[in-house]
Every structure is written in structure tokens, then in C-alpha cells.
N, C-alpha and C positions, 0 to 999 in steps of 0.2 A: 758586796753588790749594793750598788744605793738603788734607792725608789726609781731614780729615773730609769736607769736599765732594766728592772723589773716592770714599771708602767711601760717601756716600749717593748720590752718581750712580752707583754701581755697583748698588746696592742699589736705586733707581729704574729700574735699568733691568733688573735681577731680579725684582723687585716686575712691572714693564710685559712683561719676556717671562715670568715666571709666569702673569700673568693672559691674556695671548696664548695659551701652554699651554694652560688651562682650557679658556678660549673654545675652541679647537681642541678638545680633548677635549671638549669638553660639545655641539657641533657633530658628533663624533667620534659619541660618543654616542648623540645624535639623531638622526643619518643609521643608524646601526646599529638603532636602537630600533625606528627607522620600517620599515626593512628586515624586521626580527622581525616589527613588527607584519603588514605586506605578505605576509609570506611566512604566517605564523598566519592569515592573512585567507585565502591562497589554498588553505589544507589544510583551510582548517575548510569551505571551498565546494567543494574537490573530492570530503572527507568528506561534505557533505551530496549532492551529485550521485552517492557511491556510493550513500549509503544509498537515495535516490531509485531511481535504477536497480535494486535490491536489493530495495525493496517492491515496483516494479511488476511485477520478473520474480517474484518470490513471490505476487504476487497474480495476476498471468497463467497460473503452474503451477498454484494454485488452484482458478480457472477452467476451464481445462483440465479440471483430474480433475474436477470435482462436475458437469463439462456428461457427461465419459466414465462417469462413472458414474451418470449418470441416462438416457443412452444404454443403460448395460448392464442397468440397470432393466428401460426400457422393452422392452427385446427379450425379456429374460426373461420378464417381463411377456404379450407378446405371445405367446412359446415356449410359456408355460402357456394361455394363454385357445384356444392354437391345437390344441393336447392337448389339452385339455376339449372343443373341438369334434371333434376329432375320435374320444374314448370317446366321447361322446353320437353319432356316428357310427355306431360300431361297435356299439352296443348297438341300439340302433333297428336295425341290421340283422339282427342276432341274432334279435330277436325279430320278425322274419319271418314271418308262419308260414300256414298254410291253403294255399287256392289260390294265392296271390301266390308263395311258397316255392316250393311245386311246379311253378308256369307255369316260373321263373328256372332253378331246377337243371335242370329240363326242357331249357332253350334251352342251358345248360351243357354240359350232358351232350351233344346233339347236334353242339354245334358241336366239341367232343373227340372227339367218336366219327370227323367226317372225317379224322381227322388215321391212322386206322390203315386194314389193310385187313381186306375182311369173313373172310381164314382167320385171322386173329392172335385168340390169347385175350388177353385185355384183363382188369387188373384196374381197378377202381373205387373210388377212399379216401376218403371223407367225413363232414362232422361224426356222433358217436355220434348224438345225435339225431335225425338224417336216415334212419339205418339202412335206417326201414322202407321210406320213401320213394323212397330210391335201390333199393333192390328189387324195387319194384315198375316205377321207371322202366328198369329194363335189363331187366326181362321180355323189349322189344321188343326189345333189343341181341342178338343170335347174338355169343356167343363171351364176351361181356359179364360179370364176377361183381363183387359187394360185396367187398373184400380187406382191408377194418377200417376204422380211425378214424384220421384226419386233425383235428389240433389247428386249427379254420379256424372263420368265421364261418357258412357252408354252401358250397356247391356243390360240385365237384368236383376229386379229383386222379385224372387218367387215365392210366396206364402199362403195354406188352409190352416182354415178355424179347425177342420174336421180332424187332422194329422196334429195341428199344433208345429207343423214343419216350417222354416224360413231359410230358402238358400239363398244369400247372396252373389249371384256368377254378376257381375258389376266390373267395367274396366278397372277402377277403383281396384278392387279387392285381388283382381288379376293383380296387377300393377304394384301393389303392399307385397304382397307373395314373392314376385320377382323380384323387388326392390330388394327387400331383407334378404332374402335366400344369394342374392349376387352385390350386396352391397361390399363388404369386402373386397371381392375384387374385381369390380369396379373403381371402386376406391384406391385400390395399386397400381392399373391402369392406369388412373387421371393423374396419380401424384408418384408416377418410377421416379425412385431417387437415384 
């Protein structure tokens, strides 16, 4: 065998594990490539699963406020129409007036008068405009006098030094009584859903 056949069998068989090499490498490669891709695949679907996740909890908090704020709406809503009901209350009682007024402080004023005994001087506080009225209704009262004005819708605030006693029978205080006691429902009334 001379040198040349030996240098080209060495060389074929450089040539055969070069191209083994490659193969391996480009195998190498490919298995690596796929891996990249595999892995790229799995971030870009766990990226989409956050983003997912991501919209629905932003669209859920969304939801959330625009339902809590149209809740806070409606109560306001409701807080106001339940105010207007109750000035238009207040006014129509204000304006009270003739026999009807005088029958109620009437029954006011009696039913504060049991509350003392007949030696106690008693004073009697009630709306300016009542004055004359309350006036004339203690006539019947011993011990009884007008003691000034009372910021109230009408009736009565009755109070002795000697008892330490103070009823309030006040449209006012009427009107607190029944307000809370049927606000409720009232309030189901105005707003049946």
C-alpha cells in the first residue's frame, strides 16, 4: 500500500467522520432547535393564560365597581327622594292650621300636662306662631304659662324646675317616632322592585 492510499483512506475516513460530525451536529441542532421551539411554545401559552387571567380579573374588578357604584347611586338616589318626602312632610305639617292645629296641640298639651303634678309651675315652649294659641290653651292649665319659642313644627315642649321634668310632645318628635318606626316600609313602598 503506498502513502497515497493510506493519506486518502485517512482522508475518507475524515471526510466519513466529518460528515458523521455534522450529522451529529445538525441532529444536535435539531433536537436543540425543537427544544427552543417547545419551550417558546410553552411561554408564549403561559403568557397568553396570564394575560387571560389578567383580563378577566380586570374585567371582574370592573364589574365589581360600576355594579358598587350604581348601588351607591341608587341609595343616594333613594336618600334624596326619601328627603324630599320627607320636607313635603314637614311642610304640610307646618302648615296646619285652624281647628285641626288647635284640636292636636290640644291633645299635646294634655297629654304633657299628666306628666307633672297640679302644685308645680310649668313652663310651656312652642312654635312663635302658636303663641296665641298655646295661650289661650293653658288658660285651663293652673300653674301653666307660655315661656317663649321653641324652633319645632307646632305642639309642645313642657318643662318644671320643681320635677326636673321635660316632655317633648313637638310635631318634630311625633314625626322622628313615626319616621323611624315606618321608614322601612316606607322605603319598599317608594322603591317596589
Amino acid at each position: 500500500m503506498s502513502l497515497e492510499t493510506v493519506a486518502e483512506d485517512i482522508r475518507d475516513e475524515a471526510r466519513a467522520r466529518a460528515e458523521e460530525i455534522r450529522e451529529e451536529g445538525q441532529e444536535r441542532a435539531d433536537e436543540i432547535l425543537a427544544d427552543a421551539e417547545a419551550d417558546a411554545e410553552e411561554i408564549r401559552e403561559e403568557r397568553e393564560a396570564e394575560v387571560e387571567r389578567e383580563i378577566e380579573q380586570r374585567r371582574e374588578q370592573a364589574i365589581s365597581s360600576a355594579k358598587l357604584e350604581a348601588k351607591q347611586a341608587r341609595l343616594e338616589a333613594r336618600r334624596d327622594a326619601l328627603e324630599g318626602v320627607r320636607d313635603d312632610v314637614e311642610a304640610t305639617i307646618a302648615d296646619i292650621d285652624g281647628e285641626r292645629r288647635r284640636s292636636l296641640t290640644e291633645a299635646l298639651l294634655s297629654a304633657a300636662a299628666e306628666e307633672f303634678d297640679d302644685a308645680e309651675s310649668v313652663s310651656v315652649y312652642g312654635r312663635a306662631d302658636d303663641q296665641e294659641l298655646l295661650e289661650d290653651l293653658l288658660e285651663e292649665y293652673d300653674g301653666f304659662s307660655f315661656a317663649g319659642e321653641e324652633d319645632c313644627l307646632g305642639g309642645v315642649v313642657v318643662e318644671s324646675d320643681e320635677s326636673r321634668v321635660r316632655v317633648n310632645n313637638t310635631f318634630d318628635s311625633l314625626l322622628e317616632t313615626v319616621w323611624e318606626d315606618n321608614l322601612k316600609e316606607l322605603s319598599n313602598r317608594l322603591f317596589e322592585q
